[in-house]
Each structure stands twice: as C-alpha cells, then as structure tokens.
C-alpha positions as protocol buffer text, in pm:
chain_id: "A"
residue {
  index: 1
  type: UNK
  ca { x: 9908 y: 11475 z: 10446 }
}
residue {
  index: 2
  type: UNK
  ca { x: 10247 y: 11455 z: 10435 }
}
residue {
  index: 3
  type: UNK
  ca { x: 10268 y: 11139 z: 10535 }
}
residue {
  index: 4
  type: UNK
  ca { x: 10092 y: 11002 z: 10299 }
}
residue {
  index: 5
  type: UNK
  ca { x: 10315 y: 11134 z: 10047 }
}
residue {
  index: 6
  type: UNK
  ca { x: 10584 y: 10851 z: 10107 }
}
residue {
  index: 7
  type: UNK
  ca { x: 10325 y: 10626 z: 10196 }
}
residue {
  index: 8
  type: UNK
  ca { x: 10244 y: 10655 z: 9791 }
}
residue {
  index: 9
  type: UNK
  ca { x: 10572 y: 10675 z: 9680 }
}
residue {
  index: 10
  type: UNK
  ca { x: 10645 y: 10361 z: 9823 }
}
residue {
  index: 11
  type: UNK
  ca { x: 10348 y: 10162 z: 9682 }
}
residue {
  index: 12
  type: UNK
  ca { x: 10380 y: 10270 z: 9351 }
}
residue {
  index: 13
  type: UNK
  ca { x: 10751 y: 10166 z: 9362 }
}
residue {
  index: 14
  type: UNK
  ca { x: 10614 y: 9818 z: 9429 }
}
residue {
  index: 15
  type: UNK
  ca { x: 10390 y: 9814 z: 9183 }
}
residue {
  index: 16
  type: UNK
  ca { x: 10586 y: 9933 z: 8913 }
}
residue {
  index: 17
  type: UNK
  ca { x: 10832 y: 9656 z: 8998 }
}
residue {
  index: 18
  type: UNK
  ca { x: 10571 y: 9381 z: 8981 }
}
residue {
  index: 19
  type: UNK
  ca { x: 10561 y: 9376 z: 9342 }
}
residue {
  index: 20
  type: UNK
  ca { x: 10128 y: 9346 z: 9347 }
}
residue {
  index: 21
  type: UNK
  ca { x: 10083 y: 9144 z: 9603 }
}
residue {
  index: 22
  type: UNK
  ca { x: 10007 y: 9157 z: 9984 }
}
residue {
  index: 23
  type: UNK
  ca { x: 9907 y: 9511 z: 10198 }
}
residue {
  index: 24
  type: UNK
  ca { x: 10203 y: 9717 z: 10182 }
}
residue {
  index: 25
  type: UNK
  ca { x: 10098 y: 10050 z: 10398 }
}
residue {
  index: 26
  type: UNK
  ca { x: 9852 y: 10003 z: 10712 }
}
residue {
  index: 27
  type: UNK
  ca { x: 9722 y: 10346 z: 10800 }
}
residue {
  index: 28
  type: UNK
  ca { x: 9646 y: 10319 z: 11183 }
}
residue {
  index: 29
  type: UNK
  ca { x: 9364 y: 10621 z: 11288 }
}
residue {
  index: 30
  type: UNK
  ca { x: 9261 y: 10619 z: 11645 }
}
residue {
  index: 31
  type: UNK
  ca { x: 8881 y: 10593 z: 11641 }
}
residue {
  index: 32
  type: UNK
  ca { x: 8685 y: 10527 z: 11340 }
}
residue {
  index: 33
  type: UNK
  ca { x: 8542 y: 10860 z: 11364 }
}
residue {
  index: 34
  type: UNK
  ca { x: 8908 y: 10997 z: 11238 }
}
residue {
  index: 35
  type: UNK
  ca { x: 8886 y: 10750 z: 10938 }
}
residue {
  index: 36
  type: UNK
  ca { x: 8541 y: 10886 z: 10825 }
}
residue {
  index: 37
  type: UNK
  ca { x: 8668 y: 11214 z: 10828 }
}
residue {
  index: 38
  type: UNK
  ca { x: 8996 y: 11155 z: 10604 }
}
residue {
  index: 39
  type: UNK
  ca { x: 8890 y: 10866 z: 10392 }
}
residue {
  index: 40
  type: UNK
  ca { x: 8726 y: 11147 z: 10110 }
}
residue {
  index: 41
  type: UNK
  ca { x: 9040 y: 11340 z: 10122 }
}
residue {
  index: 42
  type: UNK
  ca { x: 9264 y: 10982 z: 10077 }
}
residue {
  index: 43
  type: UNK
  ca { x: 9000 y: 10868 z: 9791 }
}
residue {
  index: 44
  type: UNK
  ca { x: 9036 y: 11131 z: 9616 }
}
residue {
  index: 45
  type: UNK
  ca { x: 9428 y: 11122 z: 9604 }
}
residue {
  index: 46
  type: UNK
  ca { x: 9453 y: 10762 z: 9456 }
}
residue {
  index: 47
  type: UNK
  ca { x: 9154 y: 10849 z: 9211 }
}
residue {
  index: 48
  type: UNK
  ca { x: 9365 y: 11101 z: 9047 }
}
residue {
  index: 49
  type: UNK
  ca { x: 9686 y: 10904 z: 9056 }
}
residue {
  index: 50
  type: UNK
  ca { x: 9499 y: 10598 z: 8916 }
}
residue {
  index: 51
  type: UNK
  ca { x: 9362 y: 10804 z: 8660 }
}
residue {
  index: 52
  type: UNK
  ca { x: 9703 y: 10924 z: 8547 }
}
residue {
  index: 53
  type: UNK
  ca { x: 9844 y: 10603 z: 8553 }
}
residue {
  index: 54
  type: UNK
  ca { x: 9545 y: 10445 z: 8299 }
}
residue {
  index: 55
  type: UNK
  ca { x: 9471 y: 10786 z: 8104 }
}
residue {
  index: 56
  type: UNK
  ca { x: 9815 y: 10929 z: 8064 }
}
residue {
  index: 57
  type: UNK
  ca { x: 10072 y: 10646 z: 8109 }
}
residue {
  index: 58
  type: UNK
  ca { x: 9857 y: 10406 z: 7973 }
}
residue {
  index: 59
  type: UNK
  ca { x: 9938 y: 10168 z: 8248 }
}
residue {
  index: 60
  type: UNK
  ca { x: 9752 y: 9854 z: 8376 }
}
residue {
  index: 61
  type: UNK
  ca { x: 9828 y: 9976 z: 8721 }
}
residue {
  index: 62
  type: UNK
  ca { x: 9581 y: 10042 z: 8999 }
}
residue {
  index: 63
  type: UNK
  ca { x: 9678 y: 10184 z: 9334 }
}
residue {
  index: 64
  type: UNK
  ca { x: 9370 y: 9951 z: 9569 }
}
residue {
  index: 65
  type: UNK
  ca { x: 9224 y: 10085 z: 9953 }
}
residue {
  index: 66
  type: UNK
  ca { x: 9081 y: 9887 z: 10194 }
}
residue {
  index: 67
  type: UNK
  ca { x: 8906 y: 9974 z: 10536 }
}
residue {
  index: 68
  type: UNK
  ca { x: 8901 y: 9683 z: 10817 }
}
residue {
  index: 69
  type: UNK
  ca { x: 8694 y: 9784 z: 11112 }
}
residue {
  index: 70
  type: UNK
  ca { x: 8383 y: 9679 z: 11325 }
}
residue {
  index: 71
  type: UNK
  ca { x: 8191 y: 9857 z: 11047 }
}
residue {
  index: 72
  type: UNK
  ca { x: 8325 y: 9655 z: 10756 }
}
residue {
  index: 73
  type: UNK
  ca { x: 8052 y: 9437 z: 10670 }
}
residue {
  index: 74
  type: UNK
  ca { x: 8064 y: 9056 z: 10586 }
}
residue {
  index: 75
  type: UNK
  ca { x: 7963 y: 8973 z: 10250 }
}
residue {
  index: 76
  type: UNK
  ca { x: 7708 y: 8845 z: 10305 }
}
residue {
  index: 77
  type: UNK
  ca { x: 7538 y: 9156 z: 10446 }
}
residue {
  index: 78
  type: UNK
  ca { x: 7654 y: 9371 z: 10149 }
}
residue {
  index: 79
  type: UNK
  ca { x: 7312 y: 9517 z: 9987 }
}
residue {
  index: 80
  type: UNK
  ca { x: 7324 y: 9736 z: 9680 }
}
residue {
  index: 81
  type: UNK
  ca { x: 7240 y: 10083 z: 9682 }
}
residue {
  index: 82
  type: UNK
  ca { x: 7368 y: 10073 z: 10085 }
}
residue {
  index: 83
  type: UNK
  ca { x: 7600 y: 10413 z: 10155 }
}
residue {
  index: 84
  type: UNK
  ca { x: 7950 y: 10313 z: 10185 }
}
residue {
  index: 85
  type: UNK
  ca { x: 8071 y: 10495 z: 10492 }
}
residue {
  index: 86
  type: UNK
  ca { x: 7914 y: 10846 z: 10391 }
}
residue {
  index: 87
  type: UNK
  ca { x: 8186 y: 10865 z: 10140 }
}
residue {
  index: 88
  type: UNK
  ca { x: 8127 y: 11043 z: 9846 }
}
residue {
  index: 89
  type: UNK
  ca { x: 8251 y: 11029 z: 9474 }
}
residue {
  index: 90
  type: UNK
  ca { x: 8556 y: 11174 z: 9341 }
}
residue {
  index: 91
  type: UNK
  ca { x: 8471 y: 11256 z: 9026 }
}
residue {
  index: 92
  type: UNK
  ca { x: 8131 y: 11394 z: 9074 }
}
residue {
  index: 93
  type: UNK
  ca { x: 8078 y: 11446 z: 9415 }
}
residue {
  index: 94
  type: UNK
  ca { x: 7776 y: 11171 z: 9456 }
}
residue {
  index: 95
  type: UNK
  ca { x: 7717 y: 10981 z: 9734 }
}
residue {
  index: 96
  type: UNK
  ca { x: 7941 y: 10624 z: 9731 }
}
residue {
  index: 97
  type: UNK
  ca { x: 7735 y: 10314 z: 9767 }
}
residue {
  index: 98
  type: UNK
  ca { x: 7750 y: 9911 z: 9772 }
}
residue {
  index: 99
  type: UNK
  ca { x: 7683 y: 9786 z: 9438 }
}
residue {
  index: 100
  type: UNK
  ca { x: 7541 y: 9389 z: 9379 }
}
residue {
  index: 101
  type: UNK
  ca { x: 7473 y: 9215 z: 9089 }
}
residue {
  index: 102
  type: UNK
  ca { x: 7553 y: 8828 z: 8976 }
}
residue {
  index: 103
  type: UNK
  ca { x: 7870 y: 8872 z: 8858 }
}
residue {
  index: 104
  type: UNK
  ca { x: 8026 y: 9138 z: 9107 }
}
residue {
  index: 105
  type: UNK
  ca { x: 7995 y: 9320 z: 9464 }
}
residue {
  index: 106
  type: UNK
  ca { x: 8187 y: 9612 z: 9430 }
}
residue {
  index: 107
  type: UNK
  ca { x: 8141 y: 10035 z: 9515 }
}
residue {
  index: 108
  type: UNK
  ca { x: 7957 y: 10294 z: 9294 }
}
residue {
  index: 109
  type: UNK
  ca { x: 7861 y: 10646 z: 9210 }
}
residue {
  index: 110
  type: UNK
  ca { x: 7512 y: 10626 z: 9298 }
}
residue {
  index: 111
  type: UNK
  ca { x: 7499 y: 10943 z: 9087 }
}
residue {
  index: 112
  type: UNK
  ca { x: 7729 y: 10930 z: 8784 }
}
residue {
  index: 113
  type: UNK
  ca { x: 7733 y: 10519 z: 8809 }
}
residue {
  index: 114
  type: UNK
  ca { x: 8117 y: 10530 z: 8812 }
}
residue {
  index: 115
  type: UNK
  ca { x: 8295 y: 10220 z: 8951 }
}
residue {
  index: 116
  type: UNK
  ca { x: 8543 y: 10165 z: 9197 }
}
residue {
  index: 117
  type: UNK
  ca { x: 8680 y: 9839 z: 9178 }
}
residue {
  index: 118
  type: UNK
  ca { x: 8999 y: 9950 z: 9348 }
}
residue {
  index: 119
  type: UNK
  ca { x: 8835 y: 10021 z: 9695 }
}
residue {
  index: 120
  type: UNK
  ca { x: 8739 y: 9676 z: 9899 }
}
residue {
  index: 121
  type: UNK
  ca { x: 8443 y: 9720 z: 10062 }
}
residue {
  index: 122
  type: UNK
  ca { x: 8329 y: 9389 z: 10312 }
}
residue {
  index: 123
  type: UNK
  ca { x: 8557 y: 9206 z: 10510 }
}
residue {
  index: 124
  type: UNK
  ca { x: 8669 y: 8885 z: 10272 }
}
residue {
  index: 125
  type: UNK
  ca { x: 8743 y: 9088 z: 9994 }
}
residue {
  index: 126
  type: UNK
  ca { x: 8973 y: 9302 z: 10280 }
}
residue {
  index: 127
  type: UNK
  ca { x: 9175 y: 9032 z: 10372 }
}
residue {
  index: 128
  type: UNK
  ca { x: 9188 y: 8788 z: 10101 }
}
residue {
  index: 129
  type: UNK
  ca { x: 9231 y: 9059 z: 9832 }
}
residue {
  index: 130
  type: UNK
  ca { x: 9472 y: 9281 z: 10078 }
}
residue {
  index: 131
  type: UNK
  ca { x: 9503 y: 9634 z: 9914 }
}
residue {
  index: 132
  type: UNK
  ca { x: 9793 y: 9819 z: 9857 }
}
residue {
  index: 133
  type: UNK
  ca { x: 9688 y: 10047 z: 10184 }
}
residue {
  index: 134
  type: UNK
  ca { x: 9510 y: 9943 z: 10463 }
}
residue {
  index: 135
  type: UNK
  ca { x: 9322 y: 10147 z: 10688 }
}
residue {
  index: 136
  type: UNK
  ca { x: 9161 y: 10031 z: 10980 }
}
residue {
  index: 137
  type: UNK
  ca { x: 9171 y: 10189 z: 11391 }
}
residue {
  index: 138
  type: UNK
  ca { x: 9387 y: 10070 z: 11701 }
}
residue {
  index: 139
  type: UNK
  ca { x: 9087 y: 9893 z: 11846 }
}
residue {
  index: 140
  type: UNK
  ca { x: 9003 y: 9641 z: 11549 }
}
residue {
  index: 141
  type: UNK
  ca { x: 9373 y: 9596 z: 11533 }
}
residue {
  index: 142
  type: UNK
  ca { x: 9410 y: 9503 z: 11895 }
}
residue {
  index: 143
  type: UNK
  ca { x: 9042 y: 9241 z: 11819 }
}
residue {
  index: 144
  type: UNK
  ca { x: 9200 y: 9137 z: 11443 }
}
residue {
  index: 145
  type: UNK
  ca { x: 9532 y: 9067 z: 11591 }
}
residue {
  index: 146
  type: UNK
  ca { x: 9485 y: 8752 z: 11839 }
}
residue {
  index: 147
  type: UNK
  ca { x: 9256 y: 8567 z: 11570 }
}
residue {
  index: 148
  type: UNK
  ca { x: 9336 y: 8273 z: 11358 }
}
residue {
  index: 149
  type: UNK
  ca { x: 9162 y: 8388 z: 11059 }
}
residue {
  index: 150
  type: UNK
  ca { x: 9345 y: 8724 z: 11036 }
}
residue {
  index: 151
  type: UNK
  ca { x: 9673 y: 8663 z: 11098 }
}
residue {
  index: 152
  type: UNK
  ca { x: 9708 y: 8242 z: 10962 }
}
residue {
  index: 153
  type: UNK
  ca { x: 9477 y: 8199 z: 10756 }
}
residue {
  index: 154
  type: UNK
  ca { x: 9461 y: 8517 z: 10568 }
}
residue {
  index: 155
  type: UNK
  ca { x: 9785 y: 8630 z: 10724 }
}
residue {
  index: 156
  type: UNK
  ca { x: 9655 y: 8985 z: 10615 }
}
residue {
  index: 157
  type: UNK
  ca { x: 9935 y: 9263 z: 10759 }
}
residue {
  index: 158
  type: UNK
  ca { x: 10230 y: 8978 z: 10649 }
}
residue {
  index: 159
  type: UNK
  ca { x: 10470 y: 9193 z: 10428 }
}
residue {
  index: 160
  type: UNK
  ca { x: 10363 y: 9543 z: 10515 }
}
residue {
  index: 161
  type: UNK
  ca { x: 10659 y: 9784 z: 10488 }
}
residue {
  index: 162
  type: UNK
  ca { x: 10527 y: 10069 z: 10604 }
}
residue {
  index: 163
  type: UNK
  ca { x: 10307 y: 10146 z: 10915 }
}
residue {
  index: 164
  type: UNK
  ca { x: 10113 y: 10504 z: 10972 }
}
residue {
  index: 165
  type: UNK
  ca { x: 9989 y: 10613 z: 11301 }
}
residue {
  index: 166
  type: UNK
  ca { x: 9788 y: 10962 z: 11268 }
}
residue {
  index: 167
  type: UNK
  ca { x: 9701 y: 11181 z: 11575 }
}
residue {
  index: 168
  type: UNK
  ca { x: 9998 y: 11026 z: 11723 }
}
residue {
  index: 169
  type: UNK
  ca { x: 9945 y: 11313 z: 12021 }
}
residue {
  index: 170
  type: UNK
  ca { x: 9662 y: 11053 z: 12174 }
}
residue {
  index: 171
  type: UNK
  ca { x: 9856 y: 10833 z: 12240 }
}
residue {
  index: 172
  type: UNK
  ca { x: 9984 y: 10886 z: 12588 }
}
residue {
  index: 173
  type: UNK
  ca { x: 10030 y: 10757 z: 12924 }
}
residue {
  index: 174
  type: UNK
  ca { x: 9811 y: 10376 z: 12929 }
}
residue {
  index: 175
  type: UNK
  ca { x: 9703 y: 10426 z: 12608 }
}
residue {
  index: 176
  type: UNK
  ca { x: 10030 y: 10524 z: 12474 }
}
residue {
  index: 177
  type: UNK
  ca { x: 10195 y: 10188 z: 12645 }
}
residue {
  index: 178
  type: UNK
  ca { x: 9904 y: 9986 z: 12514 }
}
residue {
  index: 179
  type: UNK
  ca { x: 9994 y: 10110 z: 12144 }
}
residue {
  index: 180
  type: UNK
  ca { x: 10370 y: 10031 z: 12189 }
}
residue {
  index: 181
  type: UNK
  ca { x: 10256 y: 9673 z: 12210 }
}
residue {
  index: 182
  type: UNK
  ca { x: 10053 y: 9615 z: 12019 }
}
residue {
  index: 183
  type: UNK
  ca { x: 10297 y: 9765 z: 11731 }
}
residue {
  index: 184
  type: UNK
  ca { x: 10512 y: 9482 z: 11857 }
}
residue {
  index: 185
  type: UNK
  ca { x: 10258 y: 9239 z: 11769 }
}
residue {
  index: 186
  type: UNK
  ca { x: 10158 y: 9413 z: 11467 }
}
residue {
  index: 187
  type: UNK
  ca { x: 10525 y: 9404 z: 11372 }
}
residue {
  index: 188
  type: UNK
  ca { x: 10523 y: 9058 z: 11422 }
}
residue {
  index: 189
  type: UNK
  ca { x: 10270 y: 8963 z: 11187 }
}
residue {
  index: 190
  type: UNK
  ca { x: 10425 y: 9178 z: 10925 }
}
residue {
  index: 191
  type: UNK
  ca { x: 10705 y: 8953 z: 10937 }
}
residue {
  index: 192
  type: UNK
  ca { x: 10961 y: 9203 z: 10845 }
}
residue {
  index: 193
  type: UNK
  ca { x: 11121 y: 9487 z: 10952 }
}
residue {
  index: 194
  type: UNK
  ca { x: 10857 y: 9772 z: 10881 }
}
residue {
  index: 195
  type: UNK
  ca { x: 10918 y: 10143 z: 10876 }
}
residue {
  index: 196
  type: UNK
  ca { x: 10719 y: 10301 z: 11167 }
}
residue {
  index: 197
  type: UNK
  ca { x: 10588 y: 10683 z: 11058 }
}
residue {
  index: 198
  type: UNK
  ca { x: 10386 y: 10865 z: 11358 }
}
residue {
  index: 199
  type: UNK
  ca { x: 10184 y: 11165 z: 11249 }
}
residue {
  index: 200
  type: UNK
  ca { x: 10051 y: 11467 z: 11421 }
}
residue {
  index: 201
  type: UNK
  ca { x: 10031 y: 11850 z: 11350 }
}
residue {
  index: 202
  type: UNK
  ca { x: 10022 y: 11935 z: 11755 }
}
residue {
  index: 203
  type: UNK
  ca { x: 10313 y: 11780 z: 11873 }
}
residue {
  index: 204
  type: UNK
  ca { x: 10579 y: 12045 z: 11938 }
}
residue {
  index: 205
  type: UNK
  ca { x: 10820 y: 11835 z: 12092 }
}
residue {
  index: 206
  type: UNK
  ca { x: 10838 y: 11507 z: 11911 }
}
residue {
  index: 207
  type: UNK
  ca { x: 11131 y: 11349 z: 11996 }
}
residue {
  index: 208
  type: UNK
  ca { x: 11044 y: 11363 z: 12361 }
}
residue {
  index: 209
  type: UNK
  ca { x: 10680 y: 11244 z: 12296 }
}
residue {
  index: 210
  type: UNK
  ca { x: 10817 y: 10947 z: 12128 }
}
C-alpha cells in the first residue's frame, strides 16, 4: 500500500486547507474483483485516520470513499439491511450493510450499528457528493467517460490531482494501449494536470514496462 500512502497525504493536505470539495484521488483497479478484495484493507485505513482526526485532534474533518462501478446501485434500489459489497466493519468486524430510514440512506454495522456516513454508497450520492477518493475499475471508466451526466452535468473526476492505477503489470499489449487513452480522456475531464502513480509488486523492470 504504498501508494496509498501519498494518496492520503495529499487529501488530507486539502482538507486541512479548506480545500473540501470535488474527488481528489481516483483509484483505478482492473476488474471489480481487485476492488472487493482491497476495499476492507482501504476502509479500515481512513477509519482510523478519521478517528484520530475527531477523537484526538478534535477536528471536524472527515476523510470520504466512494466506489463507482456497474455494481453501484441507483438510489432508488438502495434497500436497508442489503450487504454493501461483502465489506465488513472496521471497528467490530460485522458485516457492512445499506441502511434506510426517512431522513437518511447511508452504510452500517449491521452488528455494532456503527455509521459510516463518510463512505457513498449508490450512484447520485457518488457523483454529486464526489469523495475525497474514488475508486471505481477501467471498464466503468471507459462506459462513465463518454456520458453527459458524468462528465457535464456532474463533471465528477473535474479537479482530481492524483490518479492510481494498481496491478499496473495487466496492462499490456491492446489492453495496455487501450488504458493509455483512456488516461488521456480521463485527464481531460480532470481538467488539470494530474499526477499519474502506476502500482504493482511484480514488475521488475518498470521503467521499460512503462
């Protein structure tokens, strides 16, 4: 994870400064299968540092996640007491799950009742909240990119600084020219000058992959 390290670094910067708005990281996986398997690890990281942040610096500061990918659900769909990706709870180790009432849709302990209000869990809330990191796969980037809604109206990766490809080893040959573009588009819609981090722990020679 030590990419994630100034992946961090750099939202909490922004935050600090007042900077709150917009998705600042975008954490590119290359199947969703990938994101399952890191998003506990990732969850559990910003639970502790928004718990020092609150508890020890007494701060009003919240580092937020977001996942954007054919599994995201539309509001509308959101159910209480529905699993939220298999994920499970940081602080107790229960199972995650959608939780609806009048007021609220938001993610829950379904065992200690704890709330997460700083994960976004269906699609609006995704890209009209836009968290601090964004994780989402090369495949719903390459369907999110073309569209109106994602890139005008909600204009959802404008101001990113920082963009995080992990496994980079996949991406080779077609694939690998596919992804080149479409960080030129995504690049694009950031609308700045993003720094571009590929990640990998089998690459031996990286600077010849690249």
């Amino acid at each position: 994870y030590a990419f994630f390290i100034p992946a961090l670094v750099r939202v909490l910067r922004d935050k600090l400064q007042g900077k709150d708005e917009g998705v600042k990281v975008i954490l590119i996986y290359p199947r969703k299968a990938l994101e399952r398997d890191q998003l506990n690890k990732i969850l559990t990281i910003i639970y502790r540092i928004n718990y020092y942040l609150k508890h020890v610096k007494g701060l009003n500061v919240k580092v937020t996640i977001g996942i954007d990918d054919g599994e995201t659900p539309w509001e509308r769909n959101v159910r209480s007491r529905t699993s939220f990706r298999g994920a499970i709870c940081p602080s107790c180790g229960g199972e995650l799950e959608y939780f609806v009432s009048r007021a609220t849709k938001t993610i829950r302990c379904r065992n200690c009742g704890k709330i997460y209000n700083w994960i976004y869990g269906y699609r609006e809330q995704v890209w009209s909240q836009k968290s601090d990191i964004l994780i989402t796969n090369v495949w719903a980037l390459d369907f999110r990119l073309p569209s109106r809604t994602i890139e005008y109206d909600y204009a959802v990766y404008k101001g990113a600084s920082m963009i995080i490809l992990d496994e980079a080893h996949v991406y080779q040959s077609l694939l690998g020219g596919n992804i080149r573009y479409l960080l030129k588009r995504l690049k694009l819609a950031t609308g700045n000058d993003p720094i571009i981090v590929l990640s990998s722990a089998t690459i031996s020679l990286s600077l010849i992959h690249i």
